[in-house]
FIFI-674328 format. One line per field, with one value per atom (N, C-alpha, C): residue in three letters; chain; atom name; x, y, z. Coordinates in steps of 0.1 Angstrom, whole numbers, m for minus. Layout:
<rovos>
aa: [ALA|...]
ch: [A|...]
at: [CA|...]
px: [X|...]
py: [Y|...]
pz: [Z|...]
</rovos>
This chain:
<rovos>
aa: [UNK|UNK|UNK|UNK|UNK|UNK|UNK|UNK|UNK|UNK|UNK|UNK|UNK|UNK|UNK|UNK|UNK|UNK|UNK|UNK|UNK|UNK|UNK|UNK|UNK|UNK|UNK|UNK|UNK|UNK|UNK|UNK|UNK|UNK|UNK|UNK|UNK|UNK|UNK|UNK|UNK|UNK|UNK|UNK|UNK|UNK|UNK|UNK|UNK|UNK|UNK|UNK|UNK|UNK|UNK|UNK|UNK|UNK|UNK|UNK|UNK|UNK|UNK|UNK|UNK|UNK|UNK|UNK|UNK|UNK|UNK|UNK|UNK|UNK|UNK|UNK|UNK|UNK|UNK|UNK|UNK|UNK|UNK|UNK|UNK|UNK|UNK|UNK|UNK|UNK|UNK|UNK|UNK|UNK|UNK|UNK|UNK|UNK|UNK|UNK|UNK|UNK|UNK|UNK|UNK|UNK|UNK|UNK|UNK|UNK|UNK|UNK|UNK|UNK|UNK|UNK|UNK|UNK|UNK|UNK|UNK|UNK|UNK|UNK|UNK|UNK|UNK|UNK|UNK|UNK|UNK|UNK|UNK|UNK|UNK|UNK|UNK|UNK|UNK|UNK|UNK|UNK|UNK|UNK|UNK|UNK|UNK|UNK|UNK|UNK|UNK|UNK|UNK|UNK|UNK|UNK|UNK|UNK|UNK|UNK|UNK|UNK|UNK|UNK|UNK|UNK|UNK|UNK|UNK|UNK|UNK|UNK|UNK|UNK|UNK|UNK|UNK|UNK|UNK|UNK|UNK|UNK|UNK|UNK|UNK|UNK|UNK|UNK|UNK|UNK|UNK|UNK|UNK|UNK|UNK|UNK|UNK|UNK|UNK|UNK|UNK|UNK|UNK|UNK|UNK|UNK|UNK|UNK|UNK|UNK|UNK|UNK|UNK|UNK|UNK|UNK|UNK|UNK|UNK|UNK|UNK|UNK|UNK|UNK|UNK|UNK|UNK|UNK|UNK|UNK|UNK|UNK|UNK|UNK|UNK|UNK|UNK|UNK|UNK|UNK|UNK|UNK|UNK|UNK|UNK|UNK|UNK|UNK|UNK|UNK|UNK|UNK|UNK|UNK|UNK|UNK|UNK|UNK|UNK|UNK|UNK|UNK|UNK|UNK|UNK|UNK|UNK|UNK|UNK|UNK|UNK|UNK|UNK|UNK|UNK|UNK|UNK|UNK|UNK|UNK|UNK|UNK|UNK|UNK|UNK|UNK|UNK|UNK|UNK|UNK|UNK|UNK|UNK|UNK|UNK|UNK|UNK|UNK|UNK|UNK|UNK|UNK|UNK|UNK|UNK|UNK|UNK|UNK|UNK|UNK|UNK|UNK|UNK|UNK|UNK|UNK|UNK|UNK|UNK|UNK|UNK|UNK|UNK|UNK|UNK|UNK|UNK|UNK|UNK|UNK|UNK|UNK|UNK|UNK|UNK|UNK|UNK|UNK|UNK|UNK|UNK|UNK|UNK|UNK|UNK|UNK|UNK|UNK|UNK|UNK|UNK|UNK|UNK|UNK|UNK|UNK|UNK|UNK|UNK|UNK|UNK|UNK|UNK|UNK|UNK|UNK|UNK|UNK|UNK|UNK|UNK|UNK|UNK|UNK|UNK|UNK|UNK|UNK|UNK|UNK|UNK|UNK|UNK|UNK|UNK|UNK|UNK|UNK|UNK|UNK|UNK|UNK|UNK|UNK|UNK|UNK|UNK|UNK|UNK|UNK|UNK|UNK|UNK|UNK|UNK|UNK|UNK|UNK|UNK|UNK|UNK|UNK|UNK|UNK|UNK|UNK|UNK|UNK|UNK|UNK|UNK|UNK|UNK|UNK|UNK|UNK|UNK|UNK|UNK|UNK|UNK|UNK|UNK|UNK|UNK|UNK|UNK|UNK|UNK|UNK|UNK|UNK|UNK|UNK|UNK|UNK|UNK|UNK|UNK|UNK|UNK|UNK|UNK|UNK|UNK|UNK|UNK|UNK|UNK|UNK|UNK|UNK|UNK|UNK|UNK|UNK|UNK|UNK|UNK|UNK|UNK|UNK|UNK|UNK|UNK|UNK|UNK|UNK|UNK|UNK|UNK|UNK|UNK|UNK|UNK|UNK|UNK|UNK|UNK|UNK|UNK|UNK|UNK|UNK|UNK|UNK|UNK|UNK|UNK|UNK|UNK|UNK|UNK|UNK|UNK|UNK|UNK|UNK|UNK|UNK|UNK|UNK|UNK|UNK|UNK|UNK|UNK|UNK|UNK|UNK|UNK|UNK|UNK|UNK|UNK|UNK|UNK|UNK|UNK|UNK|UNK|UNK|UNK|UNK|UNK|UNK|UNK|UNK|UNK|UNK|UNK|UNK|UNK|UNK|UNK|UNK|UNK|UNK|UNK|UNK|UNK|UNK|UNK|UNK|UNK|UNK|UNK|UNK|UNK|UNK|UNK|UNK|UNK|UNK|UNK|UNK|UNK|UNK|UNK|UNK|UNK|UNK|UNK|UNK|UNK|UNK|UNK|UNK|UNK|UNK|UNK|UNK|UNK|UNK|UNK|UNK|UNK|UNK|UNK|UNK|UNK|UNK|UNK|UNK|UNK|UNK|UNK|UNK|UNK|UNK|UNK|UNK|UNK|UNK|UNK|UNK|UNK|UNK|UNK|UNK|UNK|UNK|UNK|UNK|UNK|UNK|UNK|UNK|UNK|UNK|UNK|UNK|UNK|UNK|UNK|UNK|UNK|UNK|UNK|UNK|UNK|UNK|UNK|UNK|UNK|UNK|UNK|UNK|UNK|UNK|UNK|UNK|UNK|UNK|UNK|UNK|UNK|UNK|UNK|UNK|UNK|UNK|UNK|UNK|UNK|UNK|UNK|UNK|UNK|UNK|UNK|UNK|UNK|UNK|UNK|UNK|UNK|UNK|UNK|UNK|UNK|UNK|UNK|UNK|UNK|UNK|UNK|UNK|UNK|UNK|UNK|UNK|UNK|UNK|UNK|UNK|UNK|UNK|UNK|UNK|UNK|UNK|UNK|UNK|UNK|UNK|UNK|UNK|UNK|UNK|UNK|UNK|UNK|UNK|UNK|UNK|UNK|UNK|UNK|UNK|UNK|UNK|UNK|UNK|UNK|UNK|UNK|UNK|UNK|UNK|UNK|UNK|UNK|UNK|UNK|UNK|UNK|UNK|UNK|UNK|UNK|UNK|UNK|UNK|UNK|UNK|UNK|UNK|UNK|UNK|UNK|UNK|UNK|UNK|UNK|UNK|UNK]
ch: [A|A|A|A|A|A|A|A|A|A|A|A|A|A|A|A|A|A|A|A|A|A|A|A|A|A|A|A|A|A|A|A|A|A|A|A|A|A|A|A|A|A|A|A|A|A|A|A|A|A|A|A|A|A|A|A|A|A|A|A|A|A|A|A|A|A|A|A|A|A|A|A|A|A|A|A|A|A|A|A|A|A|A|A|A|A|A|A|A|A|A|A|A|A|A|A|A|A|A|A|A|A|A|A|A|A|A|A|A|A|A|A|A|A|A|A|A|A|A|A|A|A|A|A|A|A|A|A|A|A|A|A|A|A|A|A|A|A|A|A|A|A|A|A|A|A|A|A|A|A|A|A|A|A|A|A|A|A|A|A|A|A|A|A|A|A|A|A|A|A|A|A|A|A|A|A|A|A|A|A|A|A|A|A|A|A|A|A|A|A|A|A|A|A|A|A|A|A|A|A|A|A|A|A|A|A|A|A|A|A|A|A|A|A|A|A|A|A|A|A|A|A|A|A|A|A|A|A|A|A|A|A|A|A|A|A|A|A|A|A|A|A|A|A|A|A|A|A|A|A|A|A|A|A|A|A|A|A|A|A|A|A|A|A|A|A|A|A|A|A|A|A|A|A|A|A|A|A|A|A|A|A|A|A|A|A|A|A|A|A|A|A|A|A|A|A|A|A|A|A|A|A|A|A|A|A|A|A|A|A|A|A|A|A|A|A|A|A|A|A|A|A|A|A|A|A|A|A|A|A|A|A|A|A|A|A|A|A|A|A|A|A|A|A|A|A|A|A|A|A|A|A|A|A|A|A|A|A|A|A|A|A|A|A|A|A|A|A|A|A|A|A|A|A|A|A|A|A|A|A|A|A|A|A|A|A|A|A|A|A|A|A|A|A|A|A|A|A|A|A|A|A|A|A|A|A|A|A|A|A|A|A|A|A|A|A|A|A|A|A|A|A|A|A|A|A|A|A|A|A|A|A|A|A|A|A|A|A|A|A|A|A|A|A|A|A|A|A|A|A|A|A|A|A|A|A|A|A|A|A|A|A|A|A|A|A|A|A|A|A|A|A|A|A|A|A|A|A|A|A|A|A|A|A|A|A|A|A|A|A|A|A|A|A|A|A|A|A|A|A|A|A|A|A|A|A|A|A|A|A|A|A|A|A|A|A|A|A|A|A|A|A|A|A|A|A|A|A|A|A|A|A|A|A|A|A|A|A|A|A|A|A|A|A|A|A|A|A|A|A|A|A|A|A|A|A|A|A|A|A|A|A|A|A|A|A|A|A|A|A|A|A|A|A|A|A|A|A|A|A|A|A|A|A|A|A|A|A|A|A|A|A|A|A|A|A|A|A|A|A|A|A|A|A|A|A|A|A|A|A|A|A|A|A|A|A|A|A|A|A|A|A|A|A|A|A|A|A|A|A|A|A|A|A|A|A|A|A|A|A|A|A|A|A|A|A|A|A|A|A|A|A|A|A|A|A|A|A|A|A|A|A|A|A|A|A|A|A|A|A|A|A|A|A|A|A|A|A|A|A|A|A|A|A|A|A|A|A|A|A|A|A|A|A|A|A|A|A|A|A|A|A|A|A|A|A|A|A|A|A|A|A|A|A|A|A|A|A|A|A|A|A|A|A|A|A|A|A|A|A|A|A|A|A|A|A|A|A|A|A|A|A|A|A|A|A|A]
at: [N|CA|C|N|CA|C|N|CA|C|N|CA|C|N|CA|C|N|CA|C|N|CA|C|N|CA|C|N|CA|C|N|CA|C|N|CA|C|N|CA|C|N|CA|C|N|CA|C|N|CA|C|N|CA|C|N|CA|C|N|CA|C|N|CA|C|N|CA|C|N|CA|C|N|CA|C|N|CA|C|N|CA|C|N|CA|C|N|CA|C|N|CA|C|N|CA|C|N|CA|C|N|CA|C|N|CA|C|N|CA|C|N|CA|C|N|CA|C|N|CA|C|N|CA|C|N|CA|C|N|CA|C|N|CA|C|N|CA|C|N|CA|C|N|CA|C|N|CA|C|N|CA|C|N|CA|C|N|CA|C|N|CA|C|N|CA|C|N|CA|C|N|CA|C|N|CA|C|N|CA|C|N|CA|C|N|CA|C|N|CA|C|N|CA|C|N|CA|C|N|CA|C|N|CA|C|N|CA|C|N|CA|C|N|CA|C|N|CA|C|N|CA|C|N|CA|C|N|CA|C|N|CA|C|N|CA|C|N|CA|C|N|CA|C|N|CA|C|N|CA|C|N|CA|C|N|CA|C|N|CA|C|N|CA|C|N|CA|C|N|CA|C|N|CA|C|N|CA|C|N|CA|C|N|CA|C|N|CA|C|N|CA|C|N|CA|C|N|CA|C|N|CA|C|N|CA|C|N|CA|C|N|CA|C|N|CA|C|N|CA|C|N|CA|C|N|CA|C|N|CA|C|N|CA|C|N|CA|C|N|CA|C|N|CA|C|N|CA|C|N|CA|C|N|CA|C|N|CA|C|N|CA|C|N|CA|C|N|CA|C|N|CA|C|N|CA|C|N|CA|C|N|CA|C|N|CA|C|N|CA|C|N|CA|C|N|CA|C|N|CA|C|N|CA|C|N|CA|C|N|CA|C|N|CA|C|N|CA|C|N|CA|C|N|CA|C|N|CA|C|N|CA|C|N|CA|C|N|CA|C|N|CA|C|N|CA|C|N|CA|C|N|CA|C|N|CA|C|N|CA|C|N|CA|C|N|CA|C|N|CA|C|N|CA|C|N|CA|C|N|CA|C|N|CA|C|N|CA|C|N|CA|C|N|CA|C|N|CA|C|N|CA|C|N|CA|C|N|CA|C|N|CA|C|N|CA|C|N|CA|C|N|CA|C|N|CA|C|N|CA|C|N|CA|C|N|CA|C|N|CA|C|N|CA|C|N|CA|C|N|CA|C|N|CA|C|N|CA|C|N|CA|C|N|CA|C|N|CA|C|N|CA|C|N|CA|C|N|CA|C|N|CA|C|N|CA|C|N|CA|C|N|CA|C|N|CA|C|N|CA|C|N|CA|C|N|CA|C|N|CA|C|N|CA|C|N|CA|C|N|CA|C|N|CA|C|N|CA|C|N|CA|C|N|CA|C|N|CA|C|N|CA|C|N|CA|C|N|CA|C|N|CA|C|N|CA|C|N|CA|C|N|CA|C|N|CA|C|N|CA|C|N|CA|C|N|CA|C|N|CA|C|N|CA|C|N|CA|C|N|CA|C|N|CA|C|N|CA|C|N|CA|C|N|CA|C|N|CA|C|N|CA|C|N|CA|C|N|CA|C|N|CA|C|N|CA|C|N|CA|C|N|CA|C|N|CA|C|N|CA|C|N|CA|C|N|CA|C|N|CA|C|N|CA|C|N|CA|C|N|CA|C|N|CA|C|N|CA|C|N|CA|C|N|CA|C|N|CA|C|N|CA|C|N|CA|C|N|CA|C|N|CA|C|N|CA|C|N|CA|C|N|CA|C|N|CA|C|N|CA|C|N|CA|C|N|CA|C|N|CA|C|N|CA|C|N|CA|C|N|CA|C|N|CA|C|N|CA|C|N|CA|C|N|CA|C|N|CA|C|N|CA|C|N|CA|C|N|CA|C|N|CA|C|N|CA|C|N|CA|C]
px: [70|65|51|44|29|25|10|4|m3|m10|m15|m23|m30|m40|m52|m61|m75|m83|m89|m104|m116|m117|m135|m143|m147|m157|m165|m152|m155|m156|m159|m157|m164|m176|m188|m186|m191|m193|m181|m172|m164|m154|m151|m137|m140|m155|m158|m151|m153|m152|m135|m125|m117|m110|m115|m111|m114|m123|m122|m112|m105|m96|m83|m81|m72|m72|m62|m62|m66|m68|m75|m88|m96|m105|m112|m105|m110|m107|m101|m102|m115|m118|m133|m144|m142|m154|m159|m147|m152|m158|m158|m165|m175|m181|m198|m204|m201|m206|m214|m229|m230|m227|m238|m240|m228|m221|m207|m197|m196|m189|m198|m210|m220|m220|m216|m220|m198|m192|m175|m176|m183|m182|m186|m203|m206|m200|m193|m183|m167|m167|m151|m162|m169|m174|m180|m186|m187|m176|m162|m152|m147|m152|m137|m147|m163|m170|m166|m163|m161|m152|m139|m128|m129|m136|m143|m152|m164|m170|m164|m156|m152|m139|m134|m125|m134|m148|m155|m161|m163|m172|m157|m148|m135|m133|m137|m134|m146|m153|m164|m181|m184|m194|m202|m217|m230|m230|m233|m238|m248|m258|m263|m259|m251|m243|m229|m223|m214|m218|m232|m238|m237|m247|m248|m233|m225|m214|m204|m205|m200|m207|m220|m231|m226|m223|m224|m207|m199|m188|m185|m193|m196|m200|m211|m221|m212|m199|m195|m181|m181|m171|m171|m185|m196|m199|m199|m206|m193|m182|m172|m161|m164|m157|m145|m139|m127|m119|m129|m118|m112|m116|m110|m100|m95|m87|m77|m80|m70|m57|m44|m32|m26|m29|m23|m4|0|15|17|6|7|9|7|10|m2|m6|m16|m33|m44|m55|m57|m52|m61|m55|m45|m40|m49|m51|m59|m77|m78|m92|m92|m84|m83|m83|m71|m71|m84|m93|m99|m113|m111|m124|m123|m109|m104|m106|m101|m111|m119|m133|m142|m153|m149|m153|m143|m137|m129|m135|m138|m146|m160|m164|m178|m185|m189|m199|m205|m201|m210|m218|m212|m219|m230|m233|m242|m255|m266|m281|m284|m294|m302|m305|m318|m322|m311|m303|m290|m282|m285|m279|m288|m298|m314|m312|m309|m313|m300|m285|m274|m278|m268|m269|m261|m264|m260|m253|m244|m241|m245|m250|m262|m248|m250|m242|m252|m250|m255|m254|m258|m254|m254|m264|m268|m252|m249|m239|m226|m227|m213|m210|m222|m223|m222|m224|m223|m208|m204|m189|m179|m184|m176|m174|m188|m188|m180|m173|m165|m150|m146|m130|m128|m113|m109|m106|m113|m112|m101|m89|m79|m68|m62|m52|m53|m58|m58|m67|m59|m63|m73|m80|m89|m84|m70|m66|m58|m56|m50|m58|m70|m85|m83|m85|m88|m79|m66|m54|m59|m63|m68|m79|m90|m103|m97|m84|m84|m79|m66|m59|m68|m83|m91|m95|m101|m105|m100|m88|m78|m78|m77|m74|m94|m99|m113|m113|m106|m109|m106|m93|m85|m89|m96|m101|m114|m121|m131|m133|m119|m115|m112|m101|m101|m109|m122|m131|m137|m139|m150|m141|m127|m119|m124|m122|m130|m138|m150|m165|m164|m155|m160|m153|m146|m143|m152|m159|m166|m163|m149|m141|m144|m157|m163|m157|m164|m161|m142|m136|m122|m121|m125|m118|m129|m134|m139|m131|m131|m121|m105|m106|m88|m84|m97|m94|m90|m90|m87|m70|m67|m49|m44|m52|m49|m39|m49|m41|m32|m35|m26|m36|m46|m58|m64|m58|m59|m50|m40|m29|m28|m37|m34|m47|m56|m65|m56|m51|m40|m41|m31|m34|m43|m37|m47|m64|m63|m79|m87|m83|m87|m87|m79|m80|m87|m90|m103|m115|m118|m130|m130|m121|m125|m119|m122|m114|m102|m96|m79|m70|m57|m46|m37|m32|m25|m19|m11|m1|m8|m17|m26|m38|m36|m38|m28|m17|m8|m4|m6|m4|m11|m26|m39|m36|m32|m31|m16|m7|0|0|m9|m13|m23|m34|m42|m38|m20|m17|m8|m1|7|m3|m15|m27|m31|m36|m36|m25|m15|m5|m1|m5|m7|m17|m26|m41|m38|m36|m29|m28|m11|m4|m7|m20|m21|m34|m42|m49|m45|m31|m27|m19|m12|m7|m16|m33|m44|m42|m41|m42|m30|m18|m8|m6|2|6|19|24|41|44|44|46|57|71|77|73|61|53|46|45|41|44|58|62|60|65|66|48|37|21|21|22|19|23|40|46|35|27|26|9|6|m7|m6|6|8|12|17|20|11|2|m7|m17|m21|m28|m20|m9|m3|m5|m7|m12|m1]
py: [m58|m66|m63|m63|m62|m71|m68|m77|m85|m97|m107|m98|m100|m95|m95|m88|m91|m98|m108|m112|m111|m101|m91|m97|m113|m123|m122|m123|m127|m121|m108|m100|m88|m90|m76|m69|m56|m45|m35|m32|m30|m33|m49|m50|m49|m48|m49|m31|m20|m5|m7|m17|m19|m24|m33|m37|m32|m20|m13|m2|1|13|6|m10|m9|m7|0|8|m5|m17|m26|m29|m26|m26|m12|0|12|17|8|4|m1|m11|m19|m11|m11|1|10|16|28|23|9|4|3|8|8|m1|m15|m22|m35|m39|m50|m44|m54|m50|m50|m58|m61|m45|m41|m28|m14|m17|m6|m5|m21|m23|m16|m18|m13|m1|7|23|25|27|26|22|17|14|26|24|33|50|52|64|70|56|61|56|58|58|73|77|92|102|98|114|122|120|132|141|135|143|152|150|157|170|168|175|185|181|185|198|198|204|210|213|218|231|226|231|246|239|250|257|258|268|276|275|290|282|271|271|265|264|266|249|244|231|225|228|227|224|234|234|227|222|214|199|199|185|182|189|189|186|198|192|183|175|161|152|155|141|139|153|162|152|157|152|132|131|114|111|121|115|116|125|130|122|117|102|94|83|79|78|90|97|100|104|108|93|85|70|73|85|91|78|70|60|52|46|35|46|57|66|71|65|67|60|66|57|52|41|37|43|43|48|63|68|80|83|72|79|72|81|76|83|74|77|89|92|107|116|116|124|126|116|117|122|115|120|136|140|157|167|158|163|166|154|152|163|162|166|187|191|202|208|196|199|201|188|192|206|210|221|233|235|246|242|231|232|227|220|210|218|219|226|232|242|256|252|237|236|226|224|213|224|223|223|217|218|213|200|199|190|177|185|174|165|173|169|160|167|154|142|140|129|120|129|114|107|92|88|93|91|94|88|89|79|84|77|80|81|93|95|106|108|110|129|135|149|151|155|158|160|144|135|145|143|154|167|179|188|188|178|177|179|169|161|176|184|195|204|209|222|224|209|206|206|207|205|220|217|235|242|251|259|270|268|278|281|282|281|271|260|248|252|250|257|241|241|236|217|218|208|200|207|202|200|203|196|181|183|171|162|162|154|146|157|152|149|148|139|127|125|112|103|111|104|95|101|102|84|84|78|65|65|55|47|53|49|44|48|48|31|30|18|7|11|m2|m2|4|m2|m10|m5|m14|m30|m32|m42|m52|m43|m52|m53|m41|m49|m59|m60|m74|m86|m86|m91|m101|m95|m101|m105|m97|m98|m113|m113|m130|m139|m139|m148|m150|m146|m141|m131|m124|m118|m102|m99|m89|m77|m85|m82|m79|m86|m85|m71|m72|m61|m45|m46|m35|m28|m42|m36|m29|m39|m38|m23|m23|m14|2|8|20|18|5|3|9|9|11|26|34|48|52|44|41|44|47|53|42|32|18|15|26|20|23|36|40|29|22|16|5|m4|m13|m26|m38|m45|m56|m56|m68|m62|m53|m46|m52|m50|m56|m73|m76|m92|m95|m88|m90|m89|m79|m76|m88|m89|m102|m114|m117|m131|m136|m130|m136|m130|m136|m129|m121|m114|m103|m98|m114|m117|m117|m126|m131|m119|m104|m94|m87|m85|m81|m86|m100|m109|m105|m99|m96|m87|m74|m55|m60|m68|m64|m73|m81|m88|m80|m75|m64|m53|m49|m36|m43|m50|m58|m60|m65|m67|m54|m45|m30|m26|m26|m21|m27|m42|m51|m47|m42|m33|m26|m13|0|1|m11|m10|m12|m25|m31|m23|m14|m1|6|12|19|17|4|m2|m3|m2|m2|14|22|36|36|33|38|30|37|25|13|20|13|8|m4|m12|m1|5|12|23|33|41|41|25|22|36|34|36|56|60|74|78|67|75|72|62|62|72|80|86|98|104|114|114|104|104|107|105|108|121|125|139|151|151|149|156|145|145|148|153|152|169|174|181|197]
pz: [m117|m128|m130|m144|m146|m141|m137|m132|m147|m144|m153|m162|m171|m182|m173|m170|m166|m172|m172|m179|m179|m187|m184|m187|m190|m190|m179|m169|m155|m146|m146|m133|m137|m139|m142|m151|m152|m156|m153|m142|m143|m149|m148|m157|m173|m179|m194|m193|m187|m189|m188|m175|m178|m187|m198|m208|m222|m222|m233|m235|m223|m225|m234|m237|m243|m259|m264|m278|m290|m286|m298|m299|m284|m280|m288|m283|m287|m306|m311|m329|m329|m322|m325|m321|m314|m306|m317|m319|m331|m348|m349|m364|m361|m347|m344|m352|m351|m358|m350|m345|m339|m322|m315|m303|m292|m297|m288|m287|m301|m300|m295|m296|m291|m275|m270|m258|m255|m258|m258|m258|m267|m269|m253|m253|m241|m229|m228|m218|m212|m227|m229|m228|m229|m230|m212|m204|m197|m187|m193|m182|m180|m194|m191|m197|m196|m197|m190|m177|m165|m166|m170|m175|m186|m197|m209|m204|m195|m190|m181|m176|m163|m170|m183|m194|m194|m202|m209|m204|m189|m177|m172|m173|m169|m181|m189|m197|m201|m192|m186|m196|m196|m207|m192|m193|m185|m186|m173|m170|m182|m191|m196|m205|m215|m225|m225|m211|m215|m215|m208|m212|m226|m232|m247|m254|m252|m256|m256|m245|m243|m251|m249|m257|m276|m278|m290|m297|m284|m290|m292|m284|m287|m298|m300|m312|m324|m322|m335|m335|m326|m327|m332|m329|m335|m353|m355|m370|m376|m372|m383|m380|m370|m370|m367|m357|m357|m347|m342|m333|m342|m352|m364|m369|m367|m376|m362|m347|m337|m338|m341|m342|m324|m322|m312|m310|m319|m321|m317|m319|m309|m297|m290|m278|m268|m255|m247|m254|m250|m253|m244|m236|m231|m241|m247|m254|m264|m272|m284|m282|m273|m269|m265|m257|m254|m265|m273|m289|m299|m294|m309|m297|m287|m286|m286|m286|m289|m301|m309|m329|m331|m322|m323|m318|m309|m300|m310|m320|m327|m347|m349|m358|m361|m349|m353|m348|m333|m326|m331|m335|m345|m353|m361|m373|m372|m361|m355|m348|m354|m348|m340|m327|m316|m325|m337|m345|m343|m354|m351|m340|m331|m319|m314|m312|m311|m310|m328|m337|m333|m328|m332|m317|m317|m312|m296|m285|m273|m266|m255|m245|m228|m223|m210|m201|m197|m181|m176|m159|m149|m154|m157|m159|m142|m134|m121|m115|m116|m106|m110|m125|m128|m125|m125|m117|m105|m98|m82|m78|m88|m86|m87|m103|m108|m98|m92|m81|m71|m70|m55|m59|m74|m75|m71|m65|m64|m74|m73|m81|m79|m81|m79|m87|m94|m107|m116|m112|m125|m140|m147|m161|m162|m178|m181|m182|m188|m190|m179|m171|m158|m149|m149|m146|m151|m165|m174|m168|m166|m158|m148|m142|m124|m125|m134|m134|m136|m149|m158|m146|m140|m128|m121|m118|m108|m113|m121|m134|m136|m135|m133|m123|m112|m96|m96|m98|m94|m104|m116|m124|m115|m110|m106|m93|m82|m71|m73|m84|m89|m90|m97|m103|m92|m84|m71|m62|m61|m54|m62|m72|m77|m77|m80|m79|m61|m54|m37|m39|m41|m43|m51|m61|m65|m61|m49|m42|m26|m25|m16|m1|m4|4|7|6|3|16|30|43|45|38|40|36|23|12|21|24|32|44|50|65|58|46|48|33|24|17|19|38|36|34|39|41|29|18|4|7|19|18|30|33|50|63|57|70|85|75|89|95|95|101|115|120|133|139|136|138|149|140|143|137|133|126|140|152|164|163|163|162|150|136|126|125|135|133|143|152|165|152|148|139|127|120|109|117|129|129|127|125|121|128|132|142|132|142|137|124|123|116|103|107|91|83|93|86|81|86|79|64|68|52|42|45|39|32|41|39|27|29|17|6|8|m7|m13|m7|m13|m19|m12|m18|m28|m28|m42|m54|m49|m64|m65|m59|m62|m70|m70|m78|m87|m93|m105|m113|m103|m114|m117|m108|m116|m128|m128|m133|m152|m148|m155|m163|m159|m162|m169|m164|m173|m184|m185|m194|m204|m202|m216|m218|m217|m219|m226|m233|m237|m247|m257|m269|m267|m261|m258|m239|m238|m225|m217|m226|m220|m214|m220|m214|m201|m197|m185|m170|m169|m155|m155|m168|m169|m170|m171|m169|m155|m149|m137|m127|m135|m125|m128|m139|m143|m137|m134|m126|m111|m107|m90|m88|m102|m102|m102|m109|m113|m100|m88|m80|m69|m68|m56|m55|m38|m33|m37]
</rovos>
């Protein structure tokens, strides 16, 4: 079953990046109108730069220049209002976004000056951080867009652990969600569940209760993550299967 709706009032800065990915959000966003949608863009933009870059960077262009051209392709998101013109009925947002930024890069680029580029408006990510990040993916048969896959995958999973850390963090369960978040991958298991309940105070039993209510809300997030990236609820189970796909070795 999905998990509940999130409510990004209450839970930082991450759940606002998690609540712009969904496609009504990302209509508003794009009328760049008023601080609320500036502050949305900015959000939705710095969730899936990396994946963008990280496309850009595999198809042989210079650290420099695929800065530029990420910034380039925002600004011209921005300037041609192409999110108010995104049909949710199409399908998932990475689609459309891979798309539009494929148009861009085959008819805009060229026609765009440094001047120009200058003057539009930007969205601030870490250049440094992303070259760090890029240098380290393997580099071994994955074509440009099967990158983009495996950043977005990346992207996703990175949202929804967020969520459920602040998710703790605002119950004051901060220490829990530490000890008990490598369970997420099974890495605490050789540890042992009496060990971890020596460390947080609790008996055995009542870690075990912990490690699978933390993984049951992890897979409500997920779920509920990627259920904003797609147009259709049925779409649900076939992204999630296509994200483990995706990432799997």
């Amino acid at each position: 079953m999905p998990g509940k709706p999130l409510d990004s009032g209450s839970r930082g800065g991450n759940a606002v990046i998690f609540a712009t990915t969904h496609w009504s959000v990302v209509l508003k966003a794009g009328e760049g109108q008023g601080d609320e949608d500036a502050r949305a863009l900015e959000a939705l933009c710095g969730a899936y730069w990396y994946p963008l870059y990280a496309f850009i960077r595999r198809l042989g262009h210079s650290p420099q220049d695929s800065q530029d051209l990420t910034q380039s392709f925002f600004a011209y998101l921005l300037e041609k209002r192409l999110l108010t013109k995104a049909d949710p009925e199409s399908g998932r947002f990475r689609s459309f976004l891979l798309g539009s930024l494929k148009r861009f890069m085959a008819n805009e680029w060229r026609r765009q000056s440094a001047q120009k580029r200058g003057a539009a408006q930007t969205i601030s990510f870490d250049a440094q951080s992303a070259e760090e990040r890029y240098v380290v993916e393997p580099m071994d048969e994955s074509n440009p867009q099967s990158l983009y896959e495996q950043a977005w995958a990346v992207a996703v999973l990175d949202q929804a652990f967020s969520l459920l850390k602040s998710e703790y963090s605002a119950t004051g369960k901060q220490a829990l969600f530490s000890e008990l978040a490598p369970c997420l991958q099974g890495s605490r298991e050789a540890l042992g569940y009496a060990e971890l309940g020596t460390r947080l105070d609790m008996s055995e039993g009542a870690v075990k209760v912990a490690v699978h209510r933390l993984r049951q809300r992890y897979r409500e997030v997920l779920r509920a993550s990627v259920a904003h990236t797609v147009a259709d609820p049925l779409e649900i189970d076939g992204e999630l299967r296509h994200l483990v796909a995706v990432l799997a070795p």
